[in-house]
C-alpha positions as CSV (number, residue, x, y, z in Angstrom):
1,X,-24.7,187.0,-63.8
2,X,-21.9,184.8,-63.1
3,X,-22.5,180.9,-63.8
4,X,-21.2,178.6,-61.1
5,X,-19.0,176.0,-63.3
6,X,-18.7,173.4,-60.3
7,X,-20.2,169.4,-61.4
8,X,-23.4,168.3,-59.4
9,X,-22.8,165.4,-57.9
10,X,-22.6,162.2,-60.2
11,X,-22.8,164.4,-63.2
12,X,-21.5,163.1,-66.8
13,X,-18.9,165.4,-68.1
14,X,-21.6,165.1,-71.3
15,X,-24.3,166.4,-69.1
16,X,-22.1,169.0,-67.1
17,X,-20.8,170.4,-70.6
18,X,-24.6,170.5,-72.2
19,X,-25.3,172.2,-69.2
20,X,-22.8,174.8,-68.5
21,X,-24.1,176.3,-72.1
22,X,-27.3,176.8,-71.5
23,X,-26.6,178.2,-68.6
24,X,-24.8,181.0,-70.0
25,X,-26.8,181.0,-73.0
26,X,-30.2,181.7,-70.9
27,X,-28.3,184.5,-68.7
28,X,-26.8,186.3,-71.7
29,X,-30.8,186.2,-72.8
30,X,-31.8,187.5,-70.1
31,X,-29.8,190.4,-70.1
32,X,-30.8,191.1,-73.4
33,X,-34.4,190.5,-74.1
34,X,-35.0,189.5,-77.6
35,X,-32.2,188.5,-78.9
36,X,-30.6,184.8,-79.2
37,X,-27.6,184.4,-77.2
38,X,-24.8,181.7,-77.5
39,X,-23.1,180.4,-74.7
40,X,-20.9,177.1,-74.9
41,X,-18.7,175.4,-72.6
42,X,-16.1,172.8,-73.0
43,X,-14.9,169.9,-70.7
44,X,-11.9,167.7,-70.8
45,X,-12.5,164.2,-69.6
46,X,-10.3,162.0,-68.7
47,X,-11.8,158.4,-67.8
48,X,-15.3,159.9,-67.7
49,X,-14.1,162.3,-65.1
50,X,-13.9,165.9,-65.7
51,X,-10.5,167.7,-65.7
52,X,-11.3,171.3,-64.8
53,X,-9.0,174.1,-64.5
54,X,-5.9,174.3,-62.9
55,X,-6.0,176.2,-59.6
56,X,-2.0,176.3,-59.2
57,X,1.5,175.2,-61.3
58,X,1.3,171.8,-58.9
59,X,-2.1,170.8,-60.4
60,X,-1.8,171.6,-64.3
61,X,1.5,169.9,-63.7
62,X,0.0,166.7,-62.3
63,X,-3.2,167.0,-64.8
64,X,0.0,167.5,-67.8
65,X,1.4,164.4,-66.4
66,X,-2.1,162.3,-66.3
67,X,-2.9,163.1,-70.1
68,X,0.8,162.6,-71.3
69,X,0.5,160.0,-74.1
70,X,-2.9,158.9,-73.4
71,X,-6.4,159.4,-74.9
72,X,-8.8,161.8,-73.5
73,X,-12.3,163.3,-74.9
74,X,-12.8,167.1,-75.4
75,X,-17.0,167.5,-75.2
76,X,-18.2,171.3,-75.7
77,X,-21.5,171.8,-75.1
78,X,-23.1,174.7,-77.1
79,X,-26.5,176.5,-76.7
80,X,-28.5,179.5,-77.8
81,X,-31.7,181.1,-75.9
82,X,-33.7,183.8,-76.4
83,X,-36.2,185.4,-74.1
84,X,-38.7,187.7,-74.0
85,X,-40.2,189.3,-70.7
86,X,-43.6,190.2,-72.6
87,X,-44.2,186.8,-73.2
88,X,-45.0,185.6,-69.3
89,X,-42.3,183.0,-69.1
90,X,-39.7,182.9,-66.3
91,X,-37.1,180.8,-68.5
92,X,-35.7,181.3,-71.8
93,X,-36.6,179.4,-74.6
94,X,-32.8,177.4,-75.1
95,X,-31.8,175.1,-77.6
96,X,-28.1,172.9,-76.8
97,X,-25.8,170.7,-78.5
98,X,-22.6,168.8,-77.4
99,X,-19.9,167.8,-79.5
100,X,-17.2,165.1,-78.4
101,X,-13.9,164.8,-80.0
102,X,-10.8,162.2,-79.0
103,X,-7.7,163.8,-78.4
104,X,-4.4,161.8,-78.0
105,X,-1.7,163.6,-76.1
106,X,1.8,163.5,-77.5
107,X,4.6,161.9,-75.0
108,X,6.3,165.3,-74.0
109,X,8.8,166.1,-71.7
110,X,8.5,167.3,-67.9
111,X,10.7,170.0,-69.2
112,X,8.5,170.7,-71.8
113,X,5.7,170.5,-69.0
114,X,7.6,173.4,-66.8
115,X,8.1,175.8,-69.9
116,X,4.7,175.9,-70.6
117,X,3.5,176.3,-67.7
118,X,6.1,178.9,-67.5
119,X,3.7,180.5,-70.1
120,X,1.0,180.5,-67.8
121,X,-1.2,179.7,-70.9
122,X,-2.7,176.0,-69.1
123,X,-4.5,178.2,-66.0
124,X,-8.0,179.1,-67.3
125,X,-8.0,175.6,-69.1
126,X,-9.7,173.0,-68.0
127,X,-7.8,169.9,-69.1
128,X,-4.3,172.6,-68.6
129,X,-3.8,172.9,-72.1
130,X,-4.8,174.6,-75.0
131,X,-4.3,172.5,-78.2
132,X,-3.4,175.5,-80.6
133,X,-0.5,176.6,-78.6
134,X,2.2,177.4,-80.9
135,X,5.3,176.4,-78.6
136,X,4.0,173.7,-76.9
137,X,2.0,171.8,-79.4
138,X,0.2,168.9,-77.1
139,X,-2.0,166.8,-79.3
140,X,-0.1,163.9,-81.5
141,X,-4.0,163.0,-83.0
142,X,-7.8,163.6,-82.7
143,X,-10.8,161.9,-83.7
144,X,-13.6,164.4,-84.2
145,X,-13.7,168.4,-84.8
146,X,-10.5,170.3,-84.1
147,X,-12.9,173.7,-83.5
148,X,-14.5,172.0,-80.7
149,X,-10.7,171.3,-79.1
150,X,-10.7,175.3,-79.5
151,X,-14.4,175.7,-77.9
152,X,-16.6,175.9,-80.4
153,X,-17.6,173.6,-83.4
154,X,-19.6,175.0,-85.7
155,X,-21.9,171.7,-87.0
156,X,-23.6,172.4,-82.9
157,X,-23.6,176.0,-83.2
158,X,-25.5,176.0,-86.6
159,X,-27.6,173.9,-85.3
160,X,-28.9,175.7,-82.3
161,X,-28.8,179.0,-84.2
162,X,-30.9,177.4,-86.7
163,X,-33.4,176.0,-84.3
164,X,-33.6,179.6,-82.5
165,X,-34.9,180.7,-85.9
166,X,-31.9,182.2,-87.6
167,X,-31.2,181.0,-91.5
168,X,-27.5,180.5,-92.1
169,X,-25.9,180.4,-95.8
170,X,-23.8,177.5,-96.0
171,X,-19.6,178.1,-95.2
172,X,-17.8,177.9,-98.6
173,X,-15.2,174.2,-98.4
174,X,-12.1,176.7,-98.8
175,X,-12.5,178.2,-95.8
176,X,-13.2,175.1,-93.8
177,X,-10.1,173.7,-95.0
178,X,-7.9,176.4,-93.5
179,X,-9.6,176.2,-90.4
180,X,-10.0,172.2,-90.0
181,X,-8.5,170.4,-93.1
182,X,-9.7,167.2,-92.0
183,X,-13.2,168.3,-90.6
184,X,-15.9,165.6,-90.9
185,X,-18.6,168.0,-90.9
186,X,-17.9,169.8,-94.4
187,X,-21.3,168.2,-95.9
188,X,-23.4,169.4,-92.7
189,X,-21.6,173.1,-92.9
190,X,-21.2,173.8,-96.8
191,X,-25.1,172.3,-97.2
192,X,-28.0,174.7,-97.7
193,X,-30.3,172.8,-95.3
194,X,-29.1,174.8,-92.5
């Protein structure tokens, strides 16, 4: 089942991100009864308004442009359902999350710009770009988890996995710090609490 990714009208890029996840969390459960399902979806606002993908070279160039040297927010939201048909209900039972992080854009070039669209990496992107691309490098800064830039931090995740029942061990430091050397979350993640 295919999940319509279009904004209702008026809606937060918070609330669109939250849910867009459980969306996709609740059909993956309902394709397979009894089992929890993740689904997460991120969003890249720019002054509260939600930069979705590019639908040509013109428009990740122009959304390229708009985020050049500026601040934008990166909010993934991140869910997990699980359903059961033998219980009666209609919906799955679905736990979410969201997870905002501040991203400042470097001040790159339009050539820069045309190479990397070039790539045709920025096209199934919202925002046009992916922060871990190795040639074109975008972000100068962020406040908040890098992993949620990527699409998925792991604090929200554990979370809902933990209230869909599942017991996690804790993530060991090291391998935090090759992933996100500067990841607020460490005490959250390499706790046994969750």
């Amino acid at each position: 089942m295919a999940v319509d990714e279009g904004p209702l009208d008026a809606e937060d890029p918070s609330a669109l991100a939250r849910r867009l996840a459980a969306a996709k969390a609740q059909a993956g459960a309902r394709r397979f009864p009894g089992h929890i399902v993740v689904g997460a979806d991120t969003v890249v606002a720019f002054s509260r308004i939600a930069l979705g993908k590019p639908a040509d070279a013109a428009e990740a160039r122009a959304v390229l442009q708009r985020l050049r040297g500026r601040q934008h927010d990166v909010i993934t939201g991140v869910a997990a359902a699980r359903w059961s048909a033998s219980t009666g209900d209609t919906d799955p039972a679905t736990w979410a999350r969201t997870a905002t992080t501040n991203v400042w854009m470097r001040d790159y070039t339009d050539e820069e710009i045309d190479a990397y669209i070039a790539s045709g990496d920025p096209f199934d992107k919202d925002g046009a770009y992916a922060i871990q691309h190795a040639g074109f490098h975008p972000v100068t800064r962020l406040v908040g988890c890098f992993l949620n830039v990527v699409g998925l931090p792991l604090p929200e995740t554990r979370e809902v996995l933990r209230l869909a029942g599942l017991h996690l061990p804790p993530v060991e430091a090291a391998s935090l710090e090759r992933v996100c050397a500067s990841c607020a979350d460490w005490p959250v993640l390499t706790s046994t609490g969750s």
